[in-house]
C-alpha positions in Angstrom: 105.3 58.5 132.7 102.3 57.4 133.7 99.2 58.1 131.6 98.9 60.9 129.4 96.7 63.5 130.3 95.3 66.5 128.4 97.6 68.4 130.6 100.7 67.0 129.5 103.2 68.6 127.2 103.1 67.7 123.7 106.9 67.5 124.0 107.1 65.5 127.1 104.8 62.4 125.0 107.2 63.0 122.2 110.4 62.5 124.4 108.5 59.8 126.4 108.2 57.6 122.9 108.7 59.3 119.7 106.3 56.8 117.9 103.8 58.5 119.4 104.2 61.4 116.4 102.0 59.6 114.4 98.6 60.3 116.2 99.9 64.2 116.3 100.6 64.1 112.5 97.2 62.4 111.8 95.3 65.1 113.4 97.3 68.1 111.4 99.7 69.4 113.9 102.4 68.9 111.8 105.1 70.9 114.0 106.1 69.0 116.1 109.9 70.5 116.9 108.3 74.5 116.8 108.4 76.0 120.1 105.2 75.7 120.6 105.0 71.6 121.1 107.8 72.7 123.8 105.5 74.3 126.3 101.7 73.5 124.6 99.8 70.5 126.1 97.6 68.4 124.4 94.4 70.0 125.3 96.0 73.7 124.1 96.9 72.1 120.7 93.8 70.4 120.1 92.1 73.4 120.9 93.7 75.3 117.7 93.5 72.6 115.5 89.1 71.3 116.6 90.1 68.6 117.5 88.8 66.5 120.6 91.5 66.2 123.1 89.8 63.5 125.4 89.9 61.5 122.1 93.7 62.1 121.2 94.3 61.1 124.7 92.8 58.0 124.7 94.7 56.9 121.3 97.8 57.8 122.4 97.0 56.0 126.0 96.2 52.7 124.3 99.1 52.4 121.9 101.6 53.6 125.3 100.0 50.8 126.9 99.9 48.0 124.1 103.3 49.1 123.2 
């Protein structure tokens, strides 16, 4: 993978590096194995729980790439 995009499915970052739970968990979405982080991508979750998706990207892109 790449970068992560607000596109991408919140399982597929989970899957790509599990560590990457924390950033979800920080922001509330605390279901992480429901169906819905199967087939929701980022921009679709941070839309439920206010938060800024180009934000939670940019975290999650710089831990990927400093990890």
């Amino acid at each position: 993978m790449d970068k992560i995009t607000k596109d991408t499915i919140i399982m597929d970052v989970l899957k790509f590096n599990p560590d990457t739970a924390q950033f979800f968990y920080e922001i509330g979405m605390h279901c992480l194995g429901c169906p819905s982080a199967s087939g929701e991508s980022i921009e679709m979750a941070c839309a439920v729980h206010g938060v800024n998706a180009d934000e939670l990207v940019e975290k999650i892109n710089n831990f990927l790439d400093n990890n």
